[in-house]
C-alpha positions as a printed NumPy array, in Angstrom:
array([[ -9.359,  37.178, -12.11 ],
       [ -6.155,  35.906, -12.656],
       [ -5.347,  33.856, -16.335],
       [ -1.72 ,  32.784, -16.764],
       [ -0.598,  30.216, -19.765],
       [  2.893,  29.071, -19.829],
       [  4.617,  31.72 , -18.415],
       [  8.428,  31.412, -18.813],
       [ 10.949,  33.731, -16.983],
       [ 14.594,  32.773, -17.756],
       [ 17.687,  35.135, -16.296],
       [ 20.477,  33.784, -18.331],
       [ 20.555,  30.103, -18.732],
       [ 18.764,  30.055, -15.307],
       [ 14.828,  29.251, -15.591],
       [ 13.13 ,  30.994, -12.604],
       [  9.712,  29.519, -13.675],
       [  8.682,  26.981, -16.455],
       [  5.693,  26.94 , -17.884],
       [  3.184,  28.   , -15.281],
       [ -0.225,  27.768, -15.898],
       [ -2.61 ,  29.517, -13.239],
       [ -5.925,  30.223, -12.773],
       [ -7.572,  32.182,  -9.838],
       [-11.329,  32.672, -10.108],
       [-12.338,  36.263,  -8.877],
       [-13.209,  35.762,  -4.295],
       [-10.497,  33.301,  -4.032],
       [ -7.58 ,  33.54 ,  -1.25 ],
       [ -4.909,  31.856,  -3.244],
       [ -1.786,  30.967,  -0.659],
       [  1.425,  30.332,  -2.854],
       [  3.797,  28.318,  -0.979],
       [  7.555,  26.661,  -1.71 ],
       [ 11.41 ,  27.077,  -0.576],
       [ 13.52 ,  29.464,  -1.189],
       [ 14.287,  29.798,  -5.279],
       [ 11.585,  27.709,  -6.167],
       [ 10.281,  30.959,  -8.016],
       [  7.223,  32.533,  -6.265],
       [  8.268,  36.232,  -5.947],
       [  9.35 ,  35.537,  -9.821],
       [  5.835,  34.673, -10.61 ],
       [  4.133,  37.394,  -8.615],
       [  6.338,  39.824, -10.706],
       [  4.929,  38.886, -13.463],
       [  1.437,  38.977, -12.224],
       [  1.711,  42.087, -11.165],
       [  3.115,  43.297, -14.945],
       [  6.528,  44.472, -12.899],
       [  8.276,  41.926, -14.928],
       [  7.353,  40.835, -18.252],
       [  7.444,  37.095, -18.829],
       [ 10.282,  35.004, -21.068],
       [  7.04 ,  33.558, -22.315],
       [  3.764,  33.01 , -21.981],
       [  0.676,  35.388, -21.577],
       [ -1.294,  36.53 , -18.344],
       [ -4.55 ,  38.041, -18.664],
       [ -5.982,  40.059, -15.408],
       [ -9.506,  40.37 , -14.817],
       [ -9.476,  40.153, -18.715],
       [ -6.955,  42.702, -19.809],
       [ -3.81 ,  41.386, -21.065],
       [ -0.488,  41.966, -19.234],
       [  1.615,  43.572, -21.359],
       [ -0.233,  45.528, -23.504],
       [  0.408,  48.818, -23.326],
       [ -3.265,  50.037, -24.251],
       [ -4.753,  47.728, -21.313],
       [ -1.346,  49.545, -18.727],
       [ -3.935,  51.974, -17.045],
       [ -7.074,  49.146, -16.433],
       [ -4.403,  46.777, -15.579],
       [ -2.844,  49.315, -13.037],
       [ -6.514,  50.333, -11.545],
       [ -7.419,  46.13 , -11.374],
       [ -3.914,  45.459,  -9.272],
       [ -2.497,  46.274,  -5.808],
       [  1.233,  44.568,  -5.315],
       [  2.92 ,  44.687,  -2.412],
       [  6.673,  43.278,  -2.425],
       [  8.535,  41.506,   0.091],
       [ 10.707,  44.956,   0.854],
       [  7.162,  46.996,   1.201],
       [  9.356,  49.946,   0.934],
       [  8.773,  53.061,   3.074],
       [  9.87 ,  56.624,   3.339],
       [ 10.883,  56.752,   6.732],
       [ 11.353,  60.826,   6.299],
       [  7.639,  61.655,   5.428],
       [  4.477,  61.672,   7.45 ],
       [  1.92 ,  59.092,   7.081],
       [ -0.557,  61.319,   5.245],
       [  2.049,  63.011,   3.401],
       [  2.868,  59.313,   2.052],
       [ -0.508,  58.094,   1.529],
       [ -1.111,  61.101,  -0.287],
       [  1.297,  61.109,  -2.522],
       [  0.223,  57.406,  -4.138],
       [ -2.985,  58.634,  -3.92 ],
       [ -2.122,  61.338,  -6.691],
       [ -0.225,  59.085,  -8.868],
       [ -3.14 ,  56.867,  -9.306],
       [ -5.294,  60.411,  -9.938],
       [ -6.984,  60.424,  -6.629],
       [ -7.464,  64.159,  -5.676],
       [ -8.976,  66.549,  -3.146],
       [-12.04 ,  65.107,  -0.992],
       [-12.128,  61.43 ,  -2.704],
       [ -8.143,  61.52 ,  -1.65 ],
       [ -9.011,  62.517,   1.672],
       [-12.051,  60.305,   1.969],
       [ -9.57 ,  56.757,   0.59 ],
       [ -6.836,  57.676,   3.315],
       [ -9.09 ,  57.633,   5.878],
       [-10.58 ,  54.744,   4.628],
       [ -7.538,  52.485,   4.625],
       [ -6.006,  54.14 ,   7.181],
       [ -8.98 ,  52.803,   9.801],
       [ -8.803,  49.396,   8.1  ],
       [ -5.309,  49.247,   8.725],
       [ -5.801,  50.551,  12.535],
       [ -3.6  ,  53.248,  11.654],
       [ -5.82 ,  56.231,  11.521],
       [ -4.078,  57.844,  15.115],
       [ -0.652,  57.99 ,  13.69 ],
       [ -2.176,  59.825,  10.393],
       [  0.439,  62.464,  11.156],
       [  3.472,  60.773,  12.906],
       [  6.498,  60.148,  11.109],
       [  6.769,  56.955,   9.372],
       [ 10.297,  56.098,  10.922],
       [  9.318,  56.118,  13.89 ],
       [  6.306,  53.849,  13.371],
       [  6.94 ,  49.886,  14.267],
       [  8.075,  47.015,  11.62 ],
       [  4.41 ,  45.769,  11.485],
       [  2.78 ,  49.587,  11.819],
       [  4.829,  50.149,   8.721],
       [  4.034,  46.664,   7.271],
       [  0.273,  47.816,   7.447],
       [  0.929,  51.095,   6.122],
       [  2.538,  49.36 ,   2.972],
       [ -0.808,  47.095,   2.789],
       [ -2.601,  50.762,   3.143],
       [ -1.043,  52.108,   0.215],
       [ -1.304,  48.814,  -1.801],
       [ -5.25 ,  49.05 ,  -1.201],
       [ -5.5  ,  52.984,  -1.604],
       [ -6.731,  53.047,  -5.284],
       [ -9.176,  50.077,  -4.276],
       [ -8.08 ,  47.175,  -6.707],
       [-10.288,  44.242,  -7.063],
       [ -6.715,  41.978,  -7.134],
       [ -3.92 ,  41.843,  -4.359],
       [ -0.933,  40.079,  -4.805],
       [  0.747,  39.99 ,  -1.476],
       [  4.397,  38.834,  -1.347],
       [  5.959,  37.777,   1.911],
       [  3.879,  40.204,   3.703],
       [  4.082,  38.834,   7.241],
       [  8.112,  37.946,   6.54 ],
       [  9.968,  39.183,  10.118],
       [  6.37 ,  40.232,  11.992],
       [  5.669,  39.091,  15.656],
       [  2.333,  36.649,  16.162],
       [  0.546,  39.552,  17.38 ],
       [  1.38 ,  41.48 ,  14.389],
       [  0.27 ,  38.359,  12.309],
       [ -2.747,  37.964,  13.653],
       [ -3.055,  42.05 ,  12.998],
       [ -2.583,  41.507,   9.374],
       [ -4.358,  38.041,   8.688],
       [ -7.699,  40.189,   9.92 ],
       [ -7.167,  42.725,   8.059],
       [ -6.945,  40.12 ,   5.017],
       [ -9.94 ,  38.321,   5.649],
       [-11.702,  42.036,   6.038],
       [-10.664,  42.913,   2.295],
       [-11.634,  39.532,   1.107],
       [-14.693,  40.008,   2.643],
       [-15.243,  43.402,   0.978],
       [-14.998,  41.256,  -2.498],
       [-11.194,  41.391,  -3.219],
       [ -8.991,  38.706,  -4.953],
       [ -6.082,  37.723,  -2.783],
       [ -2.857,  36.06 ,  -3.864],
       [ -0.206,  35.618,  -1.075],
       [  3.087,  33.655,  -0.727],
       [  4.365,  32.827,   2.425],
       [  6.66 ,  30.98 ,   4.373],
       [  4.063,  30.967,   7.307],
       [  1.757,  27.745,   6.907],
       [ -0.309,  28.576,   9.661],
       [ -1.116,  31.456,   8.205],
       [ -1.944,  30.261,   5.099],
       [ -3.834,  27.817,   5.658],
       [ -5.948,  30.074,   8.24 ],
       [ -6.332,  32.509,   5.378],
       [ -6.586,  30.364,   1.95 ],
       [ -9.404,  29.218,  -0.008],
       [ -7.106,  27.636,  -2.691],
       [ -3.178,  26.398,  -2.203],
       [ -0.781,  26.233,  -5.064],
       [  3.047,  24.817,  -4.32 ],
       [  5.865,  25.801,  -6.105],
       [  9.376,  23.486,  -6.745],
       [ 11.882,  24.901,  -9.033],
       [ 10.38 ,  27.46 , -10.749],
       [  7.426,  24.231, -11.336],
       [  3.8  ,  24.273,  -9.93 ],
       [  3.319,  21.013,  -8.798],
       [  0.249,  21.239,  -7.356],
       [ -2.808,  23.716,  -7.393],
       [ -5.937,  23.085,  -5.794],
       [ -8.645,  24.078,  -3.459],
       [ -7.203,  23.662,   0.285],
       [-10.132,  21.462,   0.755],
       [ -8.908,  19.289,  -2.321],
       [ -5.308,  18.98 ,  -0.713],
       [ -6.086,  17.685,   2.752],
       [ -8.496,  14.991,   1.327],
       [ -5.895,  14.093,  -1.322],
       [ -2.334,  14.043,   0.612],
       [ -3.451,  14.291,   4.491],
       [ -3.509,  11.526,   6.099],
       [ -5.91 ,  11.278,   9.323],
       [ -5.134,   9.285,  12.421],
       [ -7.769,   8.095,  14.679],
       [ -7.13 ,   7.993,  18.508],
       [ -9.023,   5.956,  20.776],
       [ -8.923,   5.599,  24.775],
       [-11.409,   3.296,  27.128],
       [-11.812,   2.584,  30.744],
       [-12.041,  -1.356,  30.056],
       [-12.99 ,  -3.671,  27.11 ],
       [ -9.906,  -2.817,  25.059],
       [-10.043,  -5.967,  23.515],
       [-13.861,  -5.5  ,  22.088],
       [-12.755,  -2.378,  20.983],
       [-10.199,  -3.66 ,  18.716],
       [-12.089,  -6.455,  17.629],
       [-14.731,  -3.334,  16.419],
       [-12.119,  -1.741,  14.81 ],
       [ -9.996,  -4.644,  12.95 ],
       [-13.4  ,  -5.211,  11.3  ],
       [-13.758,  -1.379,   9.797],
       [-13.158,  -1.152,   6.404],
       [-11.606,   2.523,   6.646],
       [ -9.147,   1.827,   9.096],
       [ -5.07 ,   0.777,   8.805],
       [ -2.695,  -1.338,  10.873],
       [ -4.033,  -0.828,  14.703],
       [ -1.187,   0.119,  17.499],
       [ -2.653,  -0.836,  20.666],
       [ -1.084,   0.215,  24.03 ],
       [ -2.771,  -2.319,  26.624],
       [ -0.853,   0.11 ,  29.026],
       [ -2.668,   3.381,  28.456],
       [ -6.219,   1.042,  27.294],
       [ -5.347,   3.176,  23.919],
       [ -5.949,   2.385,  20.166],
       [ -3.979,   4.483,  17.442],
       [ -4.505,   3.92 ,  13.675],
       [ -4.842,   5.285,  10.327],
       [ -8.332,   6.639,   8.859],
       [ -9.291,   7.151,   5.303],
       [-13.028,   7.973,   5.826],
       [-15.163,  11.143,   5.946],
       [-16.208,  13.183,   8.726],
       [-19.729,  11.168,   8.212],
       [-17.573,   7.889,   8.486],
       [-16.276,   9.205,  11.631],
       [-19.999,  10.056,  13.035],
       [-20.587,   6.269,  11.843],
       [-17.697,   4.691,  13.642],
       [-18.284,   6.707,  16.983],
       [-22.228,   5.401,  16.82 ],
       [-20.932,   1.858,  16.439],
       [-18.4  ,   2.077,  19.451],
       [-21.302,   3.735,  21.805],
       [-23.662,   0.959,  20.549],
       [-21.303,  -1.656,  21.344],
       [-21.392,  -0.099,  25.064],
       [-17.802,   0.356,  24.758],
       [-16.806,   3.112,  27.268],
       [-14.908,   5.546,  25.819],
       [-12.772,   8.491,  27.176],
       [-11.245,   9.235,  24.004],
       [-12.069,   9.691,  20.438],
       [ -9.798,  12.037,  18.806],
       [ -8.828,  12.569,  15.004],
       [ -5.271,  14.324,  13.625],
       [ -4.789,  15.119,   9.931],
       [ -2.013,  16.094,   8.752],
       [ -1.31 ,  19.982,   8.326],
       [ -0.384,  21.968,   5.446],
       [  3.188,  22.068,   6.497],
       [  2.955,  18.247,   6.298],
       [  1.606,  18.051,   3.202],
       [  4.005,  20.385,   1.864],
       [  6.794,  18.536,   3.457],
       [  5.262,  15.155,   1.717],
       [  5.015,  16.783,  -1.404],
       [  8.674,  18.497,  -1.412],
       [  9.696,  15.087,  -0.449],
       [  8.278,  13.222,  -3.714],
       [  9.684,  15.804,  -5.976],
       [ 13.671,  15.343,  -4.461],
       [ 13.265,  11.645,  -4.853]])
């Protein structure tokens, strides 16, 4: 869906992004996630053929970006929606929605038929005729995503689109997400919400100075940079227990409170090597009250990540 090779944006002697490479296979959720300035909303501009690239090519769903005889496929295939998701606070709903609807030559019934449409996705369709200033931040937030999905692209590229929105607004928006993935669409969003992200995300690329230092499946990035940490708890035998676990190949340095009858230490196994270990402990008629394992998160990994490129 989305083919980008060694796109280049410089303002001045400042390089927003260097040489990105990207490639987003159509069904993907693809979370884009960095600081401030590292050059996301740069990128997405680009994507999205608002701003044309220093250098570099990116193709969309096959057409190329930037070629003025592929503007109107390119413009059917897309649905951007910036961090400012601008508004007319003046006009009605419908009046708004209708209006977009016309500039990408939707008309009469199949007009009225899209606006519903989005409007129920959205949870919007009572307030089809209130005035959009005097809707809510994340009402008009939706109503943004509404228009962005009016024309029914196949690719959304979502900037900052839960930037300043409550949790119950969040979780509002990150359903209505997973619905239009689910009815086949192509998702790219950047956002400073982990959580969210890695709720939403099928794939997770990270952004450093205008650099994409890593791009992967989520799945790929918490087996390559989480780490997991195994906690154990007993009623007696602590000592038989960390005998056990001293012998396990998969495990680091044990810290053992004799206090609390508790066992903490690093894992590097699978979720089968987990099932494994567990069987071994209950064999060993070791009683257990506790068998618990933490992985990092993707704000962790993020952090670890950020951390490698500084130093």
């Amino acid at each position: 869906m989305i083919d980008a090779r060694d796109l280049t944006k410089r303002f001045d002697r400042h390089i927003a992004v260097d040489g990105i490479s990207l490639a987003i296979a159509p069904g993907e959720v693809y979370g884009l996630i960095g600081p401030n300035g590292a050059g996301k909303t740069t990128l997405i501009r680009m994507l999205a053929a608002v701003d044309p690239p220093t250098l570099g090519e990116v193709y969309i769903n096959g057409f190329a970006v930037g070629d003025r005889r592929q503007r109107h496929h390119i413009a059917r295939c897309i649905g951007f929606l910036p961090d400012d998701f601008p508004v007319y606070d003046d006009l009605l709903v419908r009046d708004y929605l209708e209006y977009f609807g016309r500039l990408y030559g939707l008309h009469g019934l199949a007009l009225e038929g899209r606006i519903y449409d989005v409007l129920t996705l959205v949870q919007l369709d009572q307030k089809r005729d209130a005035i959009i200033g005097t809707l809510s931040r994340g009402m008009k937030q939706r109503l943004s995503l509404a228009r962005t999905v009016l024309h029914g692209p196949s690719l959304l590229l979502l900037d900052e689109p839960v930037s300043g929105l409550d949790p119950i607004a969040r979780q509002e928006f990150r359903q209505i997400i997973r619905s239009l993935h689910g009815a086949g669409m192509t998702v790219l969003i950047s956002s400073h919400v982990l959580s969210d992200l890695a709720e939403l995300c099928t794939c997770v690329g990270i952004m450093e100075t205008g650099n994409l230092v890593a791009s992967a499946p989520l799945t790929d990035l918490y087996d390559q940079f989480s780490h997991q940490t195994l906690h154990l708890g007993v009623l007696e035998h602590l000592e038989d227990l960390r005998a056990l676990l001293e012998r396990h190949p998969l495990l680091g340095a044990l810290v053992v409170d004799r206090d609390r009858q508790t066992i903490t230490a690093r894992f590097r196994g699978s979720d089968r090597d987990r099932a494994a270990l567990l069987q071994d402990i209950v064999a060993a008629a070791i009683p257990l009250v506790e068998f618990r394992c933490d992985r990092d998160n993707l704000e962790q990994i993020f952090l670890k990540l950020d951390r490698r490129q500084t130093s």
